[in-house]
N, C-alpha and C positions, 0 to 999 in steps of 0.2 A: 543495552545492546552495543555490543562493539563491531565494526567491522573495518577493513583497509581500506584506506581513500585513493583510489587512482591519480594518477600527474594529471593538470587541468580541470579539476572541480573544486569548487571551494563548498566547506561544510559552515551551516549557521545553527545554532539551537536555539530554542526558547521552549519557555513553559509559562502557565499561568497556576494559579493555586489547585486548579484540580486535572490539568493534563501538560505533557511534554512534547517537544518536535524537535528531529532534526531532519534537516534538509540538504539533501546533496546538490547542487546544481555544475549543470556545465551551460553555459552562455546562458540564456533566459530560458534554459528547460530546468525543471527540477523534481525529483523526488523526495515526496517526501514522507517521514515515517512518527507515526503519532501513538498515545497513549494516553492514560489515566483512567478515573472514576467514573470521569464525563467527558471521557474522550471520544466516544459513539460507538455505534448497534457492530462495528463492523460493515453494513452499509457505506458507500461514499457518501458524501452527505447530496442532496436532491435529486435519489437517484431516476428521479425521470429526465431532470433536465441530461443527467450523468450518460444515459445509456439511451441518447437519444443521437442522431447522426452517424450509426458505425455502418459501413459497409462489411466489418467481419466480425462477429462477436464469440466467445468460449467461456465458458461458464464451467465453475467446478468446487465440488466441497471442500475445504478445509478440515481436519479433521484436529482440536485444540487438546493438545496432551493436556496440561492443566488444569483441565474441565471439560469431558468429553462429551459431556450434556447441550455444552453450549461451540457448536460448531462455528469455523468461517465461514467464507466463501472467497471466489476468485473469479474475478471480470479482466478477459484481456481483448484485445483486436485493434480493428485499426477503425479509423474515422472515414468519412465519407471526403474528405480533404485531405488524404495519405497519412496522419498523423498516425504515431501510437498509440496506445490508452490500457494501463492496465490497473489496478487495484484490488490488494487483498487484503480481507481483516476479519480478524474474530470477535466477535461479541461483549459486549459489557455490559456487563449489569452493578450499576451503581452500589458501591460499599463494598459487595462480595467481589467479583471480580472484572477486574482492569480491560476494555477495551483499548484494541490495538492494530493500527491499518499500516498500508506501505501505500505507494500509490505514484503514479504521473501521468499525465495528461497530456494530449499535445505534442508529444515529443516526435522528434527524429529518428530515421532507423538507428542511424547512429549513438542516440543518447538513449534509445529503447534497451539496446546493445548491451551498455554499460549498466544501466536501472536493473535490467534484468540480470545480471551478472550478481547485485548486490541485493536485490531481492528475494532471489534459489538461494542464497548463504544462510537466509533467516533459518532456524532448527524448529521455526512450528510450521513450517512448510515442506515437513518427510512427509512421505504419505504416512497411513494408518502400519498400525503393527500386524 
């Protein structure tokens, strides 16, 4: 995945043997965008602790052109402490196909702003055909 890095955030990557990250951040906010074998359900990882604290929440299906069997989903809103919080991701199922999330937390309207700018870029986030 490629996309253009705005003035003011710095990008970091890593991987381990069976997923990869990179991460955008601007000051201590950051998104970040994940993958691999065993890189997860699509899910945030603990999603009770995850979707616990929002004052606004939206929820919506993912619809994964590479495998339309295996759908995402999409968690946005704000937290009960002003924050942002959104996260998307479709499904993996180990071997066959790659799970893959986007995600931040926590954030600022302002750094919500910008996450969201390069999150609507991703191309398995069109809607359905």
């Amino acid at each position: 995945m490629q996309f253009l890095v705005p003035r003011g955030v710095r990008v970091r990557k890593g991987s381990d043997i069976d997923y990869s990250t990179n991460s955008v951040c601007r000051g201590r906010e950051c998104l970040e965008h994940g993958w691999g074998p065993l890189w997860g359900s699509g899910m945030p990882p603990f999603p009770e602790q995850f979707l616990a604290g929002w004052r606004e929440i939206t929820e919506r299906d993912i619809y994964n052109y590479d495998a339309p069997e295996f759908p995402g989903i999409e968690y946005r809103g704000v937290r009960n402490d002003g924050t942002f919080v959104r996260s998307v991701g479709i499904l993996g199922i180990s071997g066959a196909i790659y799970g893959e999330t986007i995600s931040y937390d926590h954030a600022t309207k302002e750094s919500a702003r910008l996450f969201d700018i390069l999150i609507d870029s991703f191309c398995w986030l069109e809607k359905k055909p």
